[in-house]
C-alpha positions, -999 to 999 in steps of 0.1 A, spaced: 147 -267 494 120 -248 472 115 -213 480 90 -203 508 52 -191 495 69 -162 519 96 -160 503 82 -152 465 56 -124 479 88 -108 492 104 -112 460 74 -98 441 76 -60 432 57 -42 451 32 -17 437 40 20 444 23 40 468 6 75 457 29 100 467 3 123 487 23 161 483 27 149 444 -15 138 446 -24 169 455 -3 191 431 -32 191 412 -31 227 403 11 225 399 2 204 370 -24 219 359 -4 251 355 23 232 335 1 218 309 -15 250 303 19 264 297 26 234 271 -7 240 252 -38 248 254 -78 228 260 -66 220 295 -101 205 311 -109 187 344 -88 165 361 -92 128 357 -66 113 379 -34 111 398 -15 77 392 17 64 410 44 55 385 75 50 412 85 61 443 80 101 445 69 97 409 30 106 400 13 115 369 -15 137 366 -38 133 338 -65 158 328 -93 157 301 -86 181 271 -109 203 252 -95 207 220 -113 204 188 -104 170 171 -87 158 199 -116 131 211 -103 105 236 -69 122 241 -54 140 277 -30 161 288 -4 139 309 18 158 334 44 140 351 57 155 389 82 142 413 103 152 441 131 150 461 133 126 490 121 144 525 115 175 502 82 191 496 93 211 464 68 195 436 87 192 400 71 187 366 94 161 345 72 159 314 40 178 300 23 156 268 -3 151 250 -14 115 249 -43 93 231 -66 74 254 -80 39 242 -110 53 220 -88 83 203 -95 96 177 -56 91 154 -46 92 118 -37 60 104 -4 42 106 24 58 85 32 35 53 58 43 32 50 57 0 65 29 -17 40 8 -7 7 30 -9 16 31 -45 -11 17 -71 -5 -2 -106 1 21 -132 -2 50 -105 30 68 -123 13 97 -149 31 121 -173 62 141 -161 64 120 -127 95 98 -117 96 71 -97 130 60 -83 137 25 -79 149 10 -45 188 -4 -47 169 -36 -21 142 -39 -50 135 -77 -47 122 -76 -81 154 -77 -96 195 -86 -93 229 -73 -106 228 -86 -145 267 -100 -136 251 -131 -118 229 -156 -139 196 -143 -149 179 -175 -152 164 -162 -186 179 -177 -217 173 -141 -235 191 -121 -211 223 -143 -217 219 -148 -249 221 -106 -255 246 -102 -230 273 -125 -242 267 -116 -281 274 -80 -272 298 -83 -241 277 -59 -219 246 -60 -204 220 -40 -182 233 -28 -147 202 -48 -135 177 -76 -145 145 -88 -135 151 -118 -113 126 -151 -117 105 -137 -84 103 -102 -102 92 -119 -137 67 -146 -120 52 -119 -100 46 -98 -132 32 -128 -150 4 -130 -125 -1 -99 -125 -2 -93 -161 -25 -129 -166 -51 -120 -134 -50 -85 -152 -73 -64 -181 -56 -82 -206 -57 -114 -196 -81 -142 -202 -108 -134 -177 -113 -100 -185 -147 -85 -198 -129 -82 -238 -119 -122 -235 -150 -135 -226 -170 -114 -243 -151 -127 -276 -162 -157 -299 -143 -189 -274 -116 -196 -305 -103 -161 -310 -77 -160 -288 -41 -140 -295 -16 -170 -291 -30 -178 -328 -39 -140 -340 -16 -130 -369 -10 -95 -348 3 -115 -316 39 -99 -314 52 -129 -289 79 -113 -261 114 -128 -259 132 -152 -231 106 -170 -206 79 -145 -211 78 -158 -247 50 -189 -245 26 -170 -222 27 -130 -236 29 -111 -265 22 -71 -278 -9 -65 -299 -1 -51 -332 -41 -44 -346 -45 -8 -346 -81 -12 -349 -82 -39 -318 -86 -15 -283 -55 -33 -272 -34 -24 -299 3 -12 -283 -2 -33 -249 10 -67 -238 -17 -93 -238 -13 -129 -223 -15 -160 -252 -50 -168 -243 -67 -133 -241 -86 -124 -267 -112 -99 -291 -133 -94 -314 -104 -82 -339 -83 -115 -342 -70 -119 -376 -90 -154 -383 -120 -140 -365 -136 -151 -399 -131 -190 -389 -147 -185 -355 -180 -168 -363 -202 -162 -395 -188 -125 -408 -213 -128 -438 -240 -102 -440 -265 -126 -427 -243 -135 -398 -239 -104 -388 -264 -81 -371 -270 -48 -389 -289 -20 -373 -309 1 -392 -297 34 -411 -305 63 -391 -305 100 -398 -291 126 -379 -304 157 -387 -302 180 -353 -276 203 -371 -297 204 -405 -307 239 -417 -334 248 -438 -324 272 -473 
């Protein structure tokens, strides 16, 4: 037979009743939290959290501290009219003022947000890379490690070196930044006589500039960036004296001095 519409209230838990000697211990509590700390203002409320089990809650004046109370819990024994504090805390209401979720340094680092003299320790769980005794997926890699009989304790797995790639490609030196567009639409670096190509599956995509006139001389470029300093730059645009704007000589003579 289904149960009764009796039978469920019954079954329902019942709210708790506000103990009244634990109610009025206002000043009980209040003596408790001033031991714990200080800014103890007016009291807010009492609220029933079990059987012989109330909390008292009052408003707190210290500085920075917006939207936060002091909570003071009291109980009691049964038929006994001895009030005892369990707990004294300091807790945030629903508009306090708190500083921001912890993250983990790990991940509030930035690119390229490792300067001179600092180490950065890599994590054993880096996802970015694998033990170099299981396949590497990267023709390179296996190529070194069975000509020499060694390899590296660890190797950038295929996640690790897509994940670069992007990266890298969305990146200052890759063919939407301000030096690419800005240079004539042919001159790209796959075809430059500097473009240094990398090795294994990085090889078709990104390469080291090798200009040292070119601003990214020394830096890995993608295959398809490119500036004004490729080495046919000559085929792409008129070089001639005509094709090229010349401003005028100018002087500078703010350090001359008069014999």
């Amino acid at each position: 037979m289904p149960e009764s519409s009796s039978t469920i209230v019954r079954n329902r838990k019942r709210r708790p009743r506000l103990d009244k000697i634990l109610a009025e211990a206002v000043d009980r509590a209040r003596e408790a939290a001033e031991e714990a700390g200080e800014g103890v203002g007016a009291h807010l409320e009492a609220v029933a959290e079990d059987d012989r089990v109330v909390t008292h809650y009052f408003e707190t004046t210290l500085a920075g501290y917006r939207g936060w109370c002091w909570s003071v819990v009291t109980t009691r024994a049964p038929r006994s009219r001895n009030v005892t504090v369990s707990e004294v805390a300091l807790l945030p209401g629903s508009d306090a003022l708190q500083a921001p979720e912890w993250v983990p340094w790990l991940h509030r680092l930035d690119e390229g947000e490792v300067g001179v003299g600092e180490i950065l320790p890599t994590s054993d769980e880096d996802a970015r890379l694998m033990p170099a005794y299981q396949l590497s997926d990267d023709f390179a890699v296996e190529d070194i490690a069975f000509e020499l009989g060694v390899g590296r304790e660890r190797v950038m797995n295929r996640d690790g070196r897509i994940d670069t790639a992007q990266r890298w490609y969305e990146g200052d030196h890759g063919p939407y930044s301000p030096v690419a567009e800005a240079a004539p639409r042919d001159a790209r670096c796959g075809t430059c006589g500097f473009f240094l190509p990398l090795a294994g599956s990085m090889r078709l995509a990104f390469g080291a500039c090798a200009n040292m006139y070119s601003k990214e001389d020394g830096k890995v470029v993608s295959a398809d960036h490119g500036c004004g300093a490729h080495s046919q730059v000559g085929e792409f645009v008129d070089t001639s004296p005509r094709g090229v704007f010349q401003s005028e000589t100018v002087f500078n003579d703010a350090e001359s001095e008069e014999l």
